[in-house]
C-alpha positions in Angstrom: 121.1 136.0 -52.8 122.7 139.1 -51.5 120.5 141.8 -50.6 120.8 145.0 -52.5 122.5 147.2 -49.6 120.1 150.4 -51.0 117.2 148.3 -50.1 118.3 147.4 -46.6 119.4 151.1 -45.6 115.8 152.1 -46.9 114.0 149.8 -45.2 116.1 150.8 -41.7 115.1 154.5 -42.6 111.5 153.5 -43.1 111.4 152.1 -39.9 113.0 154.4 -38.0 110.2 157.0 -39.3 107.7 154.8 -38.6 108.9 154.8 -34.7 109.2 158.5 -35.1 106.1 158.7 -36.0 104.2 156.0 -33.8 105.7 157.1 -30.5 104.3 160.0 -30.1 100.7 157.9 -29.5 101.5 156.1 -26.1 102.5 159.6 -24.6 99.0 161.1 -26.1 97.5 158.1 -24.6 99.6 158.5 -20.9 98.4 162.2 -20.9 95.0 161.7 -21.6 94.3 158.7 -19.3 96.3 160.3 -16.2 95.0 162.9 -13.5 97.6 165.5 -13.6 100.4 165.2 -16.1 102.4 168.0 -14.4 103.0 165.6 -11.7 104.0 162.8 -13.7 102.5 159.7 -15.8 100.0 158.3 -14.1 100.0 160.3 -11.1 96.8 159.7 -8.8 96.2 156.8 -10.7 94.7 155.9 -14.2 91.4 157.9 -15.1 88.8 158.5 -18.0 87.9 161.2 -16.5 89.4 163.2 -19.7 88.7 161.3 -22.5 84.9 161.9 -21.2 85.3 165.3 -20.7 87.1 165.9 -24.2 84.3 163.6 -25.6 81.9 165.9 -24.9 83.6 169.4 -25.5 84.9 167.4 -29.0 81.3 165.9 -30.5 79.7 168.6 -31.6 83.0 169.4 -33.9 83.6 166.1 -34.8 80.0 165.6 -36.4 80.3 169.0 -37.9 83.5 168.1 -39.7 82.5 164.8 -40.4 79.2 166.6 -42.5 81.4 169.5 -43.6 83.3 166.2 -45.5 80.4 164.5 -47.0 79.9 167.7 -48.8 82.9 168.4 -49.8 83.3 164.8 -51.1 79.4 165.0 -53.0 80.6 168.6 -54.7 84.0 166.4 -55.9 82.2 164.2 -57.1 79.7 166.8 -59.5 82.9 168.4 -60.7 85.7 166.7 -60.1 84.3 163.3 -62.0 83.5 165.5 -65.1 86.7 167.0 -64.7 89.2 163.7 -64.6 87.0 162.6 -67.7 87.9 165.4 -69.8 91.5 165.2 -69.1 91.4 161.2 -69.1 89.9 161.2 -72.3 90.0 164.0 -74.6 93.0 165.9 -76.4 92.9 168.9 -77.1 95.0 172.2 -77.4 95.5 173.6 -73.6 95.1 170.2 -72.0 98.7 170.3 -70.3 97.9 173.5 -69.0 94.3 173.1 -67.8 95.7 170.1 -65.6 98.3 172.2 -64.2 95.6 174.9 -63.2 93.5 171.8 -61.5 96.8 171.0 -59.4 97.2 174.2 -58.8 96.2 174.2 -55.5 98.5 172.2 -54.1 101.1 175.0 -54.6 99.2 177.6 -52.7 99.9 177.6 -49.0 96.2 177.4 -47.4 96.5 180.7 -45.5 96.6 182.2 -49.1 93.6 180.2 -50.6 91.8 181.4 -47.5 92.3 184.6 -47.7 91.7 185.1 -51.6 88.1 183.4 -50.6 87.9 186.0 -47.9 89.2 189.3 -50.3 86.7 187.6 -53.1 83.5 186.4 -51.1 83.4 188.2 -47.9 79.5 188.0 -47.7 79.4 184.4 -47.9 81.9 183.4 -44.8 78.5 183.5 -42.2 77.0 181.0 -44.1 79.5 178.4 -44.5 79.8 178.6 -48.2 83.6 179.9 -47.9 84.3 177.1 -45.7 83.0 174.7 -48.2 84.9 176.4 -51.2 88.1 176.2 -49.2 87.9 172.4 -48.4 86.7 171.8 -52.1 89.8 173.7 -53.2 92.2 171.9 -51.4 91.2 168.4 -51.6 89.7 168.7 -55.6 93.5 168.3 -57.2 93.7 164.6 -55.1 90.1 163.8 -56.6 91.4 164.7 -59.9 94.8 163.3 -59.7 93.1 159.7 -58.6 91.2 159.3 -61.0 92.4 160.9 -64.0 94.6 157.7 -64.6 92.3 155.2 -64.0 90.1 156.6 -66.5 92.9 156.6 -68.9 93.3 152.8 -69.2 93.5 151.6 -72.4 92.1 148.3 -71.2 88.9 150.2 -69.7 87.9 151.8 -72.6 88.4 148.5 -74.8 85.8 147.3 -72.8 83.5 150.6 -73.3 84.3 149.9 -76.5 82.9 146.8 -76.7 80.2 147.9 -75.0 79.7 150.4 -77.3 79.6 147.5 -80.0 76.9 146.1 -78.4 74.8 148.5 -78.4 74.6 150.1 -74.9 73.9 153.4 -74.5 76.4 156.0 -72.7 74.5 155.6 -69.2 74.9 151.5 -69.0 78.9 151.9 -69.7 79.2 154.0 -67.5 77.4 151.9 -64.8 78.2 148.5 -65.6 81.6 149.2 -67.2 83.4 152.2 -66.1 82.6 152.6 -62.5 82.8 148.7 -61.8 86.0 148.9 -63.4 87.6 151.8 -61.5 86.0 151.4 -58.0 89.3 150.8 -56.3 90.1 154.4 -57.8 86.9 155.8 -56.7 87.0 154.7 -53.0 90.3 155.6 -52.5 89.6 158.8 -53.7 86.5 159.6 -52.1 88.6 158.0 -48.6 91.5 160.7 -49.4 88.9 163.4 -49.6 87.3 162.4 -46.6 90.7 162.2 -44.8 92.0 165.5 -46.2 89.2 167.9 -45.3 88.5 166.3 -41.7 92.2 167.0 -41.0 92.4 170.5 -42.6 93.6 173.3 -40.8 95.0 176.4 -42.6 91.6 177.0 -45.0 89.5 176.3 -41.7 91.0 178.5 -39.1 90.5 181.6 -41.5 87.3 180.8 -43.1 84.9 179.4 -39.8 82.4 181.1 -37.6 81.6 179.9 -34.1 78.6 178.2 -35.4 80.9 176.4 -38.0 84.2 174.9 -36.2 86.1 172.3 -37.6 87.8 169.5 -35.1 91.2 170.7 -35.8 90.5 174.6 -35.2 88.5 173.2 -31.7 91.6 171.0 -30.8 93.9 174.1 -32.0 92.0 176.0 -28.9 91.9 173.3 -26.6 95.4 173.4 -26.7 96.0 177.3 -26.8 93.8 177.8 -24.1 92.8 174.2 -22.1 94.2 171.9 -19.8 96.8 169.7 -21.3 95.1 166.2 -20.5 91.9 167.7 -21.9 93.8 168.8 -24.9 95.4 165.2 -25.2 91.8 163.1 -24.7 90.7 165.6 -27.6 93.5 164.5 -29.5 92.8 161.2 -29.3 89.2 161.2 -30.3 90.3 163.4 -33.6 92.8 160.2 -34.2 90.1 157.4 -33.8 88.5 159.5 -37.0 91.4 159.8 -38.9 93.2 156.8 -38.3 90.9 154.2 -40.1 90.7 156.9 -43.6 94.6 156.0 -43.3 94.4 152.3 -42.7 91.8 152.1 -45.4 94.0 153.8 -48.1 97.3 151.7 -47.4 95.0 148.6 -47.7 94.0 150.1 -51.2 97.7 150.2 -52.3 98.9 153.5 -50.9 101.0 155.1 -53.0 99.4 153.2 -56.1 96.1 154.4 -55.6 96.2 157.3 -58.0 97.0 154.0 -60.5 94.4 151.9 -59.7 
């Protein structure tokens, strides 16, 4: 059989921007793991010396972001579950638009989201609140957008349905029917939103304090104002967190998650 040529130019494209895109990662690895770049690779031997060091400087970020997450992913889950229910299953006049408005975000460069907070809550940027309401902004339309269509399988709500039938009330479906049923949805979901607001940038550098730094405004100064092998080791630690919220969602189905 002849292979469609579409398919084979696509595939050489696809792996041409998966090089693109991998290379980059021994070079991180060649700077962070060598004693002065400036020199050359390697130069003075191999050393750990700054993967330690950007350990260290890198830590106290990385846990912050990684808690600055689970919030963000627990408030999209009180309003964005609610919210992919309504449009999943109701009809009503105004439903087009209201899940335009929910994917509205996505259209809005970050700098401006961030700065609306700012113009709107100024009083609330010590506390951390506006950093919050920034991540939940920009990560709520891929909650939404998950599991809206999961939720609107006509095979699920058969089986609520039935269960309906049988005489189990609205708290049992939902335990033992629904979320069973779209758990592949849900995890890849919650994984997106996990992935998304460790690696956001634009909403963080305007809305943090010094006591509130996310890893990607610390490696933003490590990089501005650092060494570059210190920069690099950062770099690689913000990739070991990252890198497995990637993995995970391709072994989900990638671009078929929002289906499952």
């Amino acid at each position: 059989m002849t292979r469609d040529p579409v398919e084979r130019i696509g595939k050489v494209f696809a792996l041409l921007s998966a090089f693109i895109c991998l290379i980059p990662l021994p070079l991180l690895l060649a700077v962070a793991t060598t004693s002065v770049w400036q020199q050359g690779p390697w130069s003075g031997g191999f050393t750990l010396k700054w993967l330690q060091a950007g350990w260290e400087a890198v830590s106290p970020h990385a846990w912050f972001s990684v808690q600055l997450a689970l919030q963000v992913l627990l408030l999209n889950t009180m309003v964005g579950f609610p919210a992919a229910w309504v449009l999943a299953r109701s009809r009503f006049r105004g439903r087009q638009v209201l899940m335009s408005l929910t994917m509205l975000p996505l259209a809005i460069p970050g700098i401006a989201i961030a700065l609306g907070l700012l113009l709107a809550y100024p009083t609330w940027k010590a506390n951390g609140w506006l950093l919050i309401g920034g991540h939940l902004l920009y990560t709520l339309p891929f909650w939404v957008g998950t599991l809206t269509p999961a939720l609107s399988q006509p095979h699920l709500q058969e089986l609520e349905a039935v269960g309906m039938t049988l005489g189990t009330n609205t708290w049992k479906r939902l335990v033992f029917i629904t979320l069973p049923q779209i758990r592949g949805a849900l995890l890849a979901a919650a994984i997106i939103v996990l992935t998304l607001s460790l690696g956001e940038f634009n909403v963080s550098f305007f809305l943090f304090t010094p006591l509130n730094k996310t890893l990607p405004v610390d490696l933003y100064s490590a990089y501005i104002t650092g060494r570059l092998e210190v920069a690099a080791a950062r770099t690689v630690w913000f990739l070991l967190f990252v890198i497995p919220a990637a993995v995970a969602i391709e072994s989900l189905g990638g671009a078929k998650v929002g289906q499952a």
